[in-house]
C-alpha positions, 0 to 999 in steps of 0.5 A: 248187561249190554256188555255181557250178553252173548251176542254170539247166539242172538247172531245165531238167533236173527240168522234162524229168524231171517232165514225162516222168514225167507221159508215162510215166504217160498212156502206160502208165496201165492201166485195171485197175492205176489206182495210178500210184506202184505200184513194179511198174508203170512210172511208180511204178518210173521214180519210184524210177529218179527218185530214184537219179539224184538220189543219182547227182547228188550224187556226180557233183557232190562228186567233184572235176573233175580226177576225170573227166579223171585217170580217162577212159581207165579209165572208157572202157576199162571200159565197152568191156570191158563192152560186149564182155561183154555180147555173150556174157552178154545174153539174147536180148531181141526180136533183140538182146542188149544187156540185162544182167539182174541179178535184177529189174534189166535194164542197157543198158551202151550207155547208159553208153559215150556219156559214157564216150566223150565223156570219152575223146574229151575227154582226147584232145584235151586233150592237149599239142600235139593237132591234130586235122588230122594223120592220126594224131590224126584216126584216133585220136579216130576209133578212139575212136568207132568201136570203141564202135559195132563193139560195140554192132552186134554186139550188133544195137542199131543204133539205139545204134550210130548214135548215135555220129555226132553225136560227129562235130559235136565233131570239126568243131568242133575243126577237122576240115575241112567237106569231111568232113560234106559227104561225109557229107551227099552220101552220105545223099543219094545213099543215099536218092536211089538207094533212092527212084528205084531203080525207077522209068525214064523211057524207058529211063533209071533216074530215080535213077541220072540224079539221083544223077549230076547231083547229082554234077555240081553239087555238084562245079562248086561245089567248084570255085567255092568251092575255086579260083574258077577261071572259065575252069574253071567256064565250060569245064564249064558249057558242056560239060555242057550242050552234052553234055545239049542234044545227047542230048536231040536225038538222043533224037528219033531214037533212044532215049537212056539220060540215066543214061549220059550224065550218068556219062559227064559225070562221067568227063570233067569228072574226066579235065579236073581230073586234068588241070588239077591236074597241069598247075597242080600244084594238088592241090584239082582232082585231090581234087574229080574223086576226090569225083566218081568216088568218089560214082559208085561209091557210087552202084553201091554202094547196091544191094548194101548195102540187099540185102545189108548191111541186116537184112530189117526195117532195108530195110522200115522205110527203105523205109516211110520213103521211101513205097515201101512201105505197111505199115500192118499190118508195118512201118509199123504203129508210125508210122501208130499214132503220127501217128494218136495225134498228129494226135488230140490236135489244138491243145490235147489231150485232157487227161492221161490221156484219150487213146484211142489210148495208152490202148487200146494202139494205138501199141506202144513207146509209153512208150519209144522212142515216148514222143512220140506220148503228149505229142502226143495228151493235150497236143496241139500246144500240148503238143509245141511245149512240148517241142521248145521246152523241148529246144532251150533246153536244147541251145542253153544246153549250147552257151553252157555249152560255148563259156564253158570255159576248157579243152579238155577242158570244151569238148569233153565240152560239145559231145559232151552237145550233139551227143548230145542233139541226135541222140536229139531229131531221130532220136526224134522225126523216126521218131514222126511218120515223117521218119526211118526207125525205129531205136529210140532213147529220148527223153532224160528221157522215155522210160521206162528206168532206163539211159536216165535214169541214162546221159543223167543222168550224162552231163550232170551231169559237164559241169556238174560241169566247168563248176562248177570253172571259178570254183573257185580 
């Protein structure tokens, strides 16, 4: 096995391990405490987190392959006990009550269920004759990852929780249809589209709820090209819209026009035409474009009520902020604006290690955690955080090659849950340090400071290479 482990990443891995231990020390460096291998401060107690991982890697890689396909549904049924567990054991800690404390030591169970789902995902599929296009199979691995997420909700991490969707490129990858993602994506547009422009009119006509349904249009008309490439279909809606549009743009000179309603009332017609044309030609892709149309509308209507309702208080500030509703350089906001003044200090080359102010007066809370990269940014400047993002996509894109090369399913499909999990906590993290992403707290992999953080994405990764070890094995 020793001879057949990729070395190549467990490179990639000491070098993200070392040089986020080199952040946590800049970020938590105390002027009065200047021992950095104390066991009482952060960097001297990562240190000893550095160093069980290491003994966890040895027992992940000398416990034999078929260990973690024999025991995924053991594992996974343990840690959702665990989960629920913890919902009634955890202490309140800053809302939610994820944290189990054992002494000194404090454990996020939710660290450990991404590789514990990821291995029920992948003993899933592996099965005898798995197709993931029947409804049962699909509703299966979606079970699979739901009922995490229900749990660690409860727990009020939602940050955590959303973690989960990137479980959805694995399935995309074994032969869920696009049409699922793209639904996805429409939904976070028109989400966003809707909070952005809730308020603002022109006219009398609701910006937002104008955008949203021509969207809605567009994206439609190019179902229909891609699905059926019906011309006479496409023309026939081409015209009518804009003949539709041109027309109450005129009339707007005489009497004042509501767009908004013009262009919902577009989607209705243009869904009554396909129903009509899915029945006529007994083709059922017309009938399923016009339930899209219909349904997004009715998303739209829905946003409202699930940013009023739905949302904690601080989750609608924070996507507001994002969003630049708000400027809440004292409340919400204060994190980002800190961390992008931490950042854009450091300039091209930083402020060297340990030198940087920002971190070192404590400006920027969170900083050696979820914030991790706003302390990279600041003492190693651009040179530093292009470094990084650099080093983070070599490492997904090997994870990718090692997932692509396995010669069995459940290798395949675990490879490409470490991916997709590591490629979401990268883009999510940093997208919220430097405010293109709401806040939802999740860590940097290897460089935030937190034992369950680091063992969690350590044995996640280490039963992969163990995976991808036995494949020369005879």
């Amino acid at each position: 096995m020793w001879k057949t482990v990729d070395w190549f990443t467990i490179l990639l891995y000491v070098i993200m391990i070392v040089a986020g231990w080199f952040s946590i020390c800049g970020a938590s460096y105390d002027f009065d405490n200047t021992a950095l291998f104390d066991p009482s401060g952060r960097p001297g107690s990562q240190l000893i987190w550095m160093g069980t991982a290491f003994i966890l890697i040895f027992v992940i890689l000398m416990l034999e392959s078929g260990f973690y396909d024999i025991f995924a549904y053991f594992i996974y049924g343990s840690i959702i006990i665990l989960l629920i567990a913890t919902i009634f054991l955890a202490p309140d800690i800053k809302g939610s009550r994820s944290w189990l404390v054992l002494g000194p030591i404090r454990i996020q169970p939710a660290e450990f269920a991404k590789f514990a789902t990821a291995l029920a995902m992948a003993k899933l599929m592996n099965g005898y004759g798995f197709k993931l296009n029947t409804i049962k199979n699909f509703c299966l691995a979606l079970l699979l990852i739901v009922l995490p997420m229900i749990c660690i909700l409860l727990q009020k991490e939602t940050g955590s929780a959303l973690v989960y969707l990137a479980f959805f490129l694995v399935l995309y990858r074994e032969g869920m249809s696009g049409y699922i993602l793209l639904a996805g994506l429409c939904a976070v547009l028109y989400f966003v589209t809707g909070v952005k422009y809730a308020d603002e009119m022109a006219g009398i006509t609701p910006l937002g709820e104008l955008i949203v349904s021509c969207l809605v249009l567009l994206i439609s008309v190019g179902l229909l090209a891609i699905l059926r490439r019906d011309k006479q279909a496409i023309s026939t809606l081409a015209i009518g819209i804009a003949s539709v549009f041109i027309g109450a743009y005129f009339v707007s000179f005489f009497v004042p026009v509501n767009f908004a309603l013009v262009a919902m009332g577009l989607v209705g017609g243009m869904s009554l035409y396909l129903i009509f044309l899915s029945f006529k030609r007994w083709v059922g892709a017309y009938a399923l474009i016009a339930v899209f149309a219909l349904t997004s509308l009715l998303f739209l209507f829905s946003v409202d009520y699930v940013m009023d309702n739905v949302l904690e208080p601080h989750q609608q500030i924070r996507i507001r902020v994002a969003l630049g509703l708000e400027d809440d350089p004292s409340g919400a906001g204060y994190n980002v604006n800190q961390s992008k003044i931490a950042i854009g200090s450091g300039g091209f080359s930083g402020k060297g290690f340990l030198n940087g102010t920002q971190t070192k007066l404590k400006y920027v809370p969170e900083q050696d955690t979820d914030f991790i990269f706003c302390t990279v940014g600041e003492e190693q400047g651009f040179l530093g955080a292009s470094a990084v993002l650099l080093l983070f996509g070599l490492f997904i894109i090997r994870l990718i090659m090692l997932a692509e090369r396995q010669g069995n399913t459940f290798s395949r499909v675990y490879g490409y849950s470490v991916a997709s999990i590591f490629f979401f906590h990268m883009v999510i993290n940093i997208g919220m340090v430097i405010g293109l992403t709401p806040v939802i707290g999740i860590p940097l992999p290897f460089f935030s400071y937190g034992g369950s953080s680091l063992w969690g994405f350590t044995i996640l990764l280490f039963i992969f290479l163990r995976l991808d070890a036995s494949r020369k094995e005879r």
